[in-house]
C-alpha positions, 0 to 999 in steps of 0.5 A: 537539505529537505524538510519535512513535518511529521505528526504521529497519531499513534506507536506500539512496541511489542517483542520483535516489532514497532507499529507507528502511525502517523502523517507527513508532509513533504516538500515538492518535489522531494529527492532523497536516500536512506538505509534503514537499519530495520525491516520496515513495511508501510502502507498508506492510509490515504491515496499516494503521491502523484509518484513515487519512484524507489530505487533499492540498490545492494553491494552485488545488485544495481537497482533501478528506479521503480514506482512504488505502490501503497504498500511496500516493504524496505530491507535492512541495510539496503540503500534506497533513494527515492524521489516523489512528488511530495504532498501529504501522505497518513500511512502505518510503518511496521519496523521489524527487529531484522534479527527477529524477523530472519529467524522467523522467515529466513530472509536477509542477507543477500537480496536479489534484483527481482525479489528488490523490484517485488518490494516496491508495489505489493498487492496482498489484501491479507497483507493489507487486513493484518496492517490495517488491524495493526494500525487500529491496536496503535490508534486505539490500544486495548486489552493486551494489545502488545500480545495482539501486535506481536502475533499480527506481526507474525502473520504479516511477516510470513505474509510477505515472505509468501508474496515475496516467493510467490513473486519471485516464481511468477518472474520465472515463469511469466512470459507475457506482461503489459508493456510499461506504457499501457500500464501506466494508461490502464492505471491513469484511466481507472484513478479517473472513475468514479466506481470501480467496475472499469469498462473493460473495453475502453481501457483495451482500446487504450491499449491497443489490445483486445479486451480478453488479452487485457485481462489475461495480460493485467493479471500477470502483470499486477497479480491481480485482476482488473476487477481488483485492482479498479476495487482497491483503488476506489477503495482507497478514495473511500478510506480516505474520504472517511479518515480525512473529511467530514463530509457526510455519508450521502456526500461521499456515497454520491461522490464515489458514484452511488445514489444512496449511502446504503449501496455505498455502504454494502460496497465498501463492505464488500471491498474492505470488510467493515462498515463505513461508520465503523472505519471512519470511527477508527481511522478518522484523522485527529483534529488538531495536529502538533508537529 
């Protein structure tokens, strides 16, 4: 059997919806199922495995194995086996009362295979705030921060179930998406930079394509432009330089290809919409941890 470590930094129970924060570490590589007994949506707080690939399988739908994405959602009572390559991994957990959470969205009960693949890889920067916000009433509980997470889970709860429309409409109606290969590659080149304004251009001729059909085709493919996609990605590197390290400010700025913190920090406000000092305040990791 694997094991793993896992160290929770901060919980919050309100009406319909448990928030957790916490670090894990896993084994190398790592193979594993689970049926959550609760709606559960994660989202990493510092960069993701080298992969991790889901599977989420029903009684009426055969899945496949998917890569996952820094934030995904698990439906109750649906069985998913997983396989990654292990590491150490921050992330927020949100598990939603599925009584609570299907009065409130009308989701449950039978899932179908393209809502199941939506689960895996989801891009909402709303979505994200509202985590994100969630994550801060665990670390740092304030006044009625019960009520503050209850309402937030709300949000986030209608939040998803418009992703998750919306996304079973684009299945409908895309005709034309990158093939798997030259995501992946568009994906490996942009972990690579350093900013995050891609070179259009190169990534096209990566794929074999033109630049302007590369843009019209990512964008239907992920939901999001190249520009956004290139943004959240260093965006992540930030965060996690900010919550993982102590590196200083100028340090980080230069290693994330700017040559002052100012400028570093107009772009991480602009890409996250709080200020570096104040992020790292709020999210930096605990010195010492107790498994």
């Amino acid at each position: 059997m694997q094991v793993w470590t896992e160290t929770v930094e901060g919980e919050l129970t309100a009406p319909g919806i448990a928030i957790r924060v916490s670090s894990t570490d896993w084994p190398r590589p790592t193979e594993f199922r689970r049926r959550p007994q609760e709606h559960v949506l994660t989202l990493a707080l510092s960069p993701q495995f080298t992969y991790t690939q889901v599977c989420l399988t029903t009684d009426t739908s055969a899945g496949s194995f998917l890569d996952a994405g820094n934030m995904a959602f698990l439906p109750a009572d649906v069985e998913m086996q997983v396989r990654t390559s292990g590491g150490s991994i921050r992330e927020i957990e949100c598990h939603f009362d599925s009584e609570g959470f299907e009065r409130l969205t009308g989701l449950g009960g039978v899932w179908h295979s393209d809502t199941l693949a939506a689960c895996l890889n989801i891009k909402n920067t709303r979505l994200t705030q509202t985590l994100l916000r969630l994550a801060q009433e665990a670390l740092t509980p304030g006044y009625a921060s019960c009520k503050m997470a209850e309402l937030l889970g709300s949000m986030a709860a209608i939040e998803l179930v418009r992703h998750l429309r919306s996304a079973e409409v684009k299945t409908k109606t895309t005709s034309q998406t990158l093939l798997p290969w030259q995501l992946r590659r568009v994906t490996d080149h942009i972990q690579t930079l350093a900013s995050y304004t891609p070179d259009v251009a190169a990534i096209a001729d990566l794929c074999g394509i033109g630049s302007r059909h590369l843009r019209r085709l990512f964008k239907q493919t992920a939901d999001q432009t190249l520009y956004e996609y290139a943004r959240s990605v260093w965006a992540a590197k930030a965060k996690a330089l900010l919550s993982d390290t102590n590196l200083p400010l100028k340090e980080i700025s230069w290693r994330l290809g700017f040559s002052d913190p100012n400028s570093f920090s107009i772009a991480f406000r602009r890409a996250t919409g709080e200020a570096p000092k104040a992020f790292r305040q709020q999210f930096r990791r605990p010195p010492a941890a107790t498994s």
